[in-house]
C-alpha positions in Angstrom: 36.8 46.7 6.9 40.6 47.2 5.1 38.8 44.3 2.2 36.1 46.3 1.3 33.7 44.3 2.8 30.9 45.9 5.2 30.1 44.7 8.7 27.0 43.6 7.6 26.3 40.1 6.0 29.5 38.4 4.6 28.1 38.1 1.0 28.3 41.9 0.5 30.7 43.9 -0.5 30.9 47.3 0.7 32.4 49.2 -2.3 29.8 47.9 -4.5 27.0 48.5 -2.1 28.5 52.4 -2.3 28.9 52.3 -6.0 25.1 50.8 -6.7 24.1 53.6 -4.3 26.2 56.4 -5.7 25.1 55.5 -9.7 20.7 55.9 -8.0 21.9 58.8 -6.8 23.4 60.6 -9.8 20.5 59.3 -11.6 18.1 60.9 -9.4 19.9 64.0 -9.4 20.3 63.8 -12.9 16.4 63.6 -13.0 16.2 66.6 -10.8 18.8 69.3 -12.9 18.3 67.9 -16.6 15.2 66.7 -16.7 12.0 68.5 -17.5 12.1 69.2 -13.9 15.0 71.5 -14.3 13.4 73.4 -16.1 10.8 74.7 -13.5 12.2 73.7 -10.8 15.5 75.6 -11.4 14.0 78.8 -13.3 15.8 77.7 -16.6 19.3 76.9 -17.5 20.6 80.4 -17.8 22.1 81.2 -15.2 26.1 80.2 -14.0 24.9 77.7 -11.6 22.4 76.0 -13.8 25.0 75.5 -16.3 27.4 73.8 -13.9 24.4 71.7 -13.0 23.5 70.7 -16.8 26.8 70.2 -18.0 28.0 68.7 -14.7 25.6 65.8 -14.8 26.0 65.5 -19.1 29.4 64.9 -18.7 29.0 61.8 -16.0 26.9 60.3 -19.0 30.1 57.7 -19.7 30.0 57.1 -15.9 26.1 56.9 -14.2 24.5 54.3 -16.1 27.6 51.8 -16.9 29.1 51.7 -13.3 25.0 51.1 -12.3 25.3 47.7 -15.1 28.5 46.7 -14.4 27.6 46.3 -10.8 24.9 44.6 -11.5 26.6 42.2 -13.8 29.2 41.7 -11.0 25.9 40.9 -8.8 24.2 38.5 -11.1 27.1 35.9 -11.7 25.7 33.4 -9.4 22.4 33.7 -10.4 23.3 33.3 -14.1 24.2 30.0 -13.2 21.1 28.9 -11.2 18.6 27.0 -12.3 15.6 29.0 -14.4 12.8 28.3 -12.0 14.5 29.3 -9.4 15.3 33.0 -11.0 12.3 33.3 -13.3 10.8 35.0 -10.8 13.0 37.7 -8.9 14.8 38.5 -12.5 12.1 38.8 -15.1 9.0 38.8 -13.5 9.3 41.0 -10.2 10.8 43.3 -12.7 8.8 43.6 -15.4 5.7 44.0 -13.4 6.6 46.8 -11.5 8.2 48.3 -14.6 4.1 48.4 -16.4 2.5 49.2 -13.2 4.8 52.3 -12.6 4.3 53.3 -16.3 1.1 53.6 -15.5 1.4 55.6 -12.2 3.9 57.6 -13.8 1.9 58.2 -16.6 -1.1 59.4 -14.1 0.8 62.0 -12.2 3.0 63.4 -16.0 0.0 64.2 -17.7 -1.2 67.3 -16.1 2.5 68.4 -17.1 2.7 67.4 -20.1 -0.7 67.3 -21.8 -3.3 68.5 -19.9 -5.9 69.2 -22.4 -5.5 65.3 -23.8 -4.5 62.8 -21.4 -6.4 60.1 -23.5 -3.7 60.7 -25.9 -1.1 61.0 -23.7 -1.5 57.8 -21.7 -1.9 56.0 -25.1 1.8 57.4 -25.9 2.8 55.9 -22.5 1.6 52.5 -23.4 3.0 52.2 -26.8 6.0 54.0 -25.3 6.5 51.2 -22.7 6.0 48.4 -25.4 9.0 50.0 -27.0 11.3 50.2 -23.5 10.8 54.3 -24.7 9.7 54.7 -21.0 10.9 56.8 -18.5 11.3 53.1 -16.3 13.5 52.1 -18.7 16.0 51.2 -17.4 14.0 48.2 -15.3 12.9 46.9 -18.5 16.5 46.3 -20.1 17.4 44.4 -16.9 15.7 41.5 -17.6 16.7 41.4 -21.1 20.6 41.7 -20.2 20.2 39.2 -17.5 18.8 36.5 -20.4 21.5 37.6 -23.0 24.3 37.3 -20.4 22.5 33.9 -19.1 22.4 32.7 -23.2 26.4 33.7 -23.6 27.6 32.7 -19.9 29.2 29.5 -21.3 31.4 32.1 -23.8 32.1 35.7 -22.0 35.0 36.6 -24.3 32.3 36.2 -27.2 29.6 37.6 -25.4 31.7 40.8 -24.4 32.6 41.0 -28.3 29.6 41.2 -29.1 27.9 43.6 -26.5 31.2 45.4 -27.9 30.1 45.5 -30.9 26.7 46.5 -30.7 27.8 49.4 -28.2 30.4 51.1 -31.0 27.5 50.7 -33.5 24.6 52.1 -31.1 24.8 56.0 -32.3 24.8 54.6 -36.0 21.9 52.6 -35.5 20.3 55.7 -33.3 20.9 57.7 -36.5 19.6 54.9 -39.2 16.5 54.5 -37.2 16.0 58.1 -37.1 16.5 59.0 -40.7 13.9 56.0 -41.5 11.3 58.2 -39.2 11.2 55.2 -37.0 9.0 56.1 -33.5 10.8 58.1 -31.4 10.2 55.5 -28.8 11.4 52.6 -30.2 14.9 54.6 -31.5 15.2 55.3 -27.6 14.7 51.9 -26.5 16.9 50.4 -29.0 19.6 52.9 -28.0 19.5 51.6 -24.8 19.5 48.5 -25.6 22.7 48.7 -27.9 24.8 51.2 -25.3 24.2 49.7 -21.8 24.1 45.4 -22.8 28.0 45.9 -22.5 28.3 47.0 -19.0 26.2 44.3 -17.4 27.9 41.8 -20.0 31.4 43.4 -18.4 30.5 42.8 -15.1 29.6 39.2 -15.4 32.6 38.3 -17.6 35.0 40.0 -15.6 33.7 39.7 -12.3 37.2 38.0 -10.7 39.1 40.6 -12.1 36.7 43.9 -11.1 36.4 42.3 -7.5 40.3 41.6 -7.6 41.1 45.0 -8.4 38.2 46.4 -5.4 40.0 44.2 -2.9 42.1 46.7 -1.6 42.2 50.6 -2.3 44.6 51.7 -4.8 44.5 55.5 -4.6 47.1 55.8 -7.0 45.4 54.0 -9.9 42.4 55.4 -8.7 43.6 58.9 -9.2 45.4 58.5 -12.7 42.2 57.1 -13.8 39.8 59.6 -12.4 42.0 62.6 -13.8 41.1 60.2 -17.2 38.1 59.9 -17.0 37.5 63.9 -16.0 39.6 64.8 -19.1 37.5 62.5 -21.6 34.5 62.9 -20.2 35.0 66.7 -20.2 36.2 66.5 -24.2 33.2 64.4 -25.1 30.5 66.6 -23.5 32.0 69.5 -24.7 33.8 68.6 -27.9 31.4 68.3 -30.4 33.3 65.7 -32.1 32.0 63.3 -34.9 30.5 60.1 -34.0 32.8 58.0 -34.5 35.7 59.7 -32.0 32.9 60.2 -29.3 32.1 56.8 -29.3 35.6 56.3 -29.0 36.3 58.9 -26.1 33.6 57.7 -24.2 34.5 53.7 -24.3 37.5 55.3 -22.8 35.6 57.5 -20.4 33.7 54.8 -19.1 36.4 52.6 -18.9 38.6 54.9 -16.8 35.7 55.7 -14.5 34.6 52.2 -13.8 38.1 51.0 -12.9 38.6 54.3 -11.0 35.6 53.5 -8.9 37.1 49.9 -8.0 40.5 51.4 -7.0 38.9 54.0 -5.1 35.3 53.1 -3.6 37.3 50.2 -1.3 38.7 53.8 0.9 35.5 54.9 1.2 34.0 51.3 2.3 36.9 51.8 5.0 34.1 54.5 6.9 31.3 52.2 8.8 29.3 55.1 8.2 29.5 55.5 4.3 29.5 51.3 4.0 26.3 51.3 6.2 24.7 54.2 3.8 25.9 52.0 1.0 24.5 48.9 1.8 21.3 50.6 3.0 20.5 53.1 -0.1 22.3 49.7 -2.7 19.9 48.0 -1.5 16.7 50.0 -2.5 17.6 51.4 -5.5 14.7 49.8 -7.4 12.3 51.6 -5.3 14.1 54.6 -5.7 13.9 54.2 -9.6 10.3 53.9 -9.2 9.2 56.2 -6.7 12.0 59.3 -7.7 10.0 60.2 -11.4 6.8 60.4 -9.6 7.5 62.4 -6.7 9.5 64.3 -9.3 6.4 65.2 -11.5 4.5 66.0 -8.1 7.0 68.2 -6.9 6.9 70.7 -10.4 3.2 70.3 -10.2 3.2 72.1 -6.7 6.0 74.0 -7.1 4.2 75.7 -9.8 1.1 75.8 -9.0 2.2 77.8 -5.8 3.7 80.8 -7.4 7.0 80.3 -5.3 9.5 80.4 -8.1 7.7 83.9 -8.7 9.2 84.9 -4.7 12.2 82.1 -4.2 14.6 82.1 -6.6 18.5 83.4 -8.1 22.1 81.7 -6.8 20.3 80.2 -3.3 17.5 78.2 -5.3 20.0 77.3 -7.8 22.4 75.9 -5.4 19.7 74.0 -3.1 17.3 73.1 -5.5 18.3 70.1 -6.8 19.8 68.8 -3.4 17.3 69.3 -1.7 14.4 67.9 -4.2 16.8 64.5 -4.9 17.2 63.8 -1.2 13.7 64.6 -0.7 13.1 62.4 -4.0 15.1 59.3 -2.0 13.7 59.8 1.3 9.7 59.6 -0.4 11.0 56.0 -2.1 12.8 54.8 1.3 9.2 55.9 2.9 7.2 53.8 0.3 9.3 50.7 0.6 9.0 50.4 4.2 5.1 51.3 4.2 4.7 48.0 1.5 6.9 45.5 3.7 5.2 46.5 6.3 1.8 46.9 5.3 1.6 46.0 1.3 0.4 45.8 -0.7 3.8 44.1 -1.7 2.5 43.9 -5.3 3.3 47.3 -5.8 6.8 46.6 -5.8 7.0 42.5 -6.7 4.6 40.6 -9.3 1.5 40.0 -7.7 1.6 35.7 -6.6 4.3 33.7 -5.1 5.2 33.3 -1.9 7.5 34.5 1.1 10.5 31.6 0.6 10.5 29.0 3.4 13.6 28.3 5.6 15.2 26.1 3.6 14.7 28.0 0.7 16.0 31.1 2.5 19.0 28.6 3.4 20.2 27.9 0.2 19.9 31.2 -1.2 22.0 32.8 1.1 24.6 29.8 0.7 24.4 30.4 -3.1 25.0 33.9 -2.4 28.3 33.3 -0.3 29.8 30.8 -2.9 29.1 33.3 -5.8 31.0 35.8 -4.4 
């Protein structure tokens, strides 16, 4: 356990297990305080405590979603290099399809929220919205596309990481072009998205040796400089109301020092069994908890105000448990759903509907693959 690595199977690494499961995390909880949800759920943003919870989960913008891509760039290096047929599947397909069908489920339980009185209209947004990766599941939908651009630029990863460069520094620019031409909201989202996260997962994959070299050993030192970095940009960013160009700046630098923080510092934690266990088991469900967390999320406002409680429960108590309480709630409704399809199905609601289970052999060399990649 002193390498990081859990005492589960040999291919995994611990402190990437942890940092997969801490980035679903902060994204659910980020869901829960700054969302819609928060909102209703916490009574507005007013109040001390609702501010530490809006600004608190703004400012680990630079962190939540990069440290998620990088990871998953790290993860994908071996099958970047596999052959197509044998990847088409699990990377593009058994992505994509959950990312429409979840759209759509989404889409059924938002509307009473959102538009009640038309939810023709509104389920028509949620289509064209999808089309345009302007959907809440967004973030399954630019998988697929960073695992293709990454495949396309494997052979050059300095050029590829220029270039993901690149389009990351000119992402709020574009944002703002798109904007200013009264381009659909949706489509300036996706594209933002696009343009801002390609660079993470591109990161990952290029610099795999070196992020799993650094993750090899906890450096608490390093770690801490960093961290103190990263608190200190991140803090200026959220709060400075600086021109573009800086902010883009500050939060390349933000990221930066937060990813490499993470490496230094998640190998300590991966020392507990316990938190490499609750790693591996919550990093290894986090599309499930992406799909399942926005929907129990739109249920949860729909009951909570339909029952009047918020009118009977509320100041510094609701403020300070809400949100836990709702995102582990949130994560324990997704664990719930994936064991209820593997055990039961219908597996299609979280894979493409075909295929079949992988034979022995299969399952062989897959797990070989696995061990020789990392």
């Amino acid at each position: 356990m002193t390498s990081g690595v859990s005492s589960g199977p040999k291919e995994r690494v611990a402190w990437l297990d942890i940092a997969r499961a801490m980035s679903i995390v902060l994204v659910v909880i980020y869901h829960v305080a700054v969302g819609g949800a928060g909102h209703v759920l916490l009574g507005g943003r007013e109040t001390f405590i609702g501010k530490l919870w809006l600004h608190g989960n703004l400012a680990l913008v630079p962190l939540r979603m990069p440290l998620f891509f990088m990871v998953s760039g790290v993860l994908a290096a071996g099958a970047i290099r596999r052959p197509w047929k044998v990847v088409v599947r699990p990377r593009i397909y058994d992505l994509l399809w959950p990312y429409v069908l979840w759209s759509m489920i989404w889409a059924a339980t938002a509307w009473p929220r959102y538009a009640p009185d038309a939810p023709g209209e509104f389920f028509v947004g949620e289509i064209t919205g999808l089309l345009m990766i302007g959907s809440p599941y967004w973030f399954i939908a630019v998988l697929p596309i960073f695992f293709l651009i990454t495949r396309l630029g494997s052979s050059r990863p300095k050029l590829l990481v220029a270039l993901t460069l690149i389009a990351y520094g000119a992402a709020p620019f574009i944002q703002r072009a798109m904007r200013a031409s009264e381009a659909p909201s949706d489509l300036v989202y996706g594209v933002f998205q696009l343009t801002d996260n390609a660079l993470w997962f591109a990161l990952g994959f290029a610099a795999r040796e070196w992020i799993l070299r650094i993750g090899s050993r906890p450096r608490p030192v390093l770690g801490s400089i960093l961290l103190l970095a990263f608190c200190l940009l991140a803090f200026i960013v959220e709060r400075g109301e600086l021109p573009a160009s800086p902010t883009r700046f500050l939060e390349l630098g933000a990221s930066m020092s937060g990813l490499v923080s993470c490496a230094a510092l998640l190998p300590l934690a991966a020392r507990s069994v316990a938190l490499a266990r609750a790693g591996t088991y919550l990093g290894s469900r986090t599309l499930v908890i992406y799909l399942v967390h926005p929907v129990f999320i739109n249920l949860a406002v729909l009951a909570w105000r339909d029952s009047g409680a918020e009118e009977s429960f509320g100041g510094m108590t609701r403020d300070l448990l809400m949100v836990p309480v709702v995102t582990a709630m949130a994560i324990g409704a997704a664990v719930a759903v994936q064991a209820t399809v593997h055990r039961i199905g219908p597996r299609w609601l979280l894979k493409a509907p075909g295929g079949s289970a992988p034979s022995g052999h299969e399952m062989h060399n897959t797990m070989q693959a696995r061990r020789s990649s990392s």
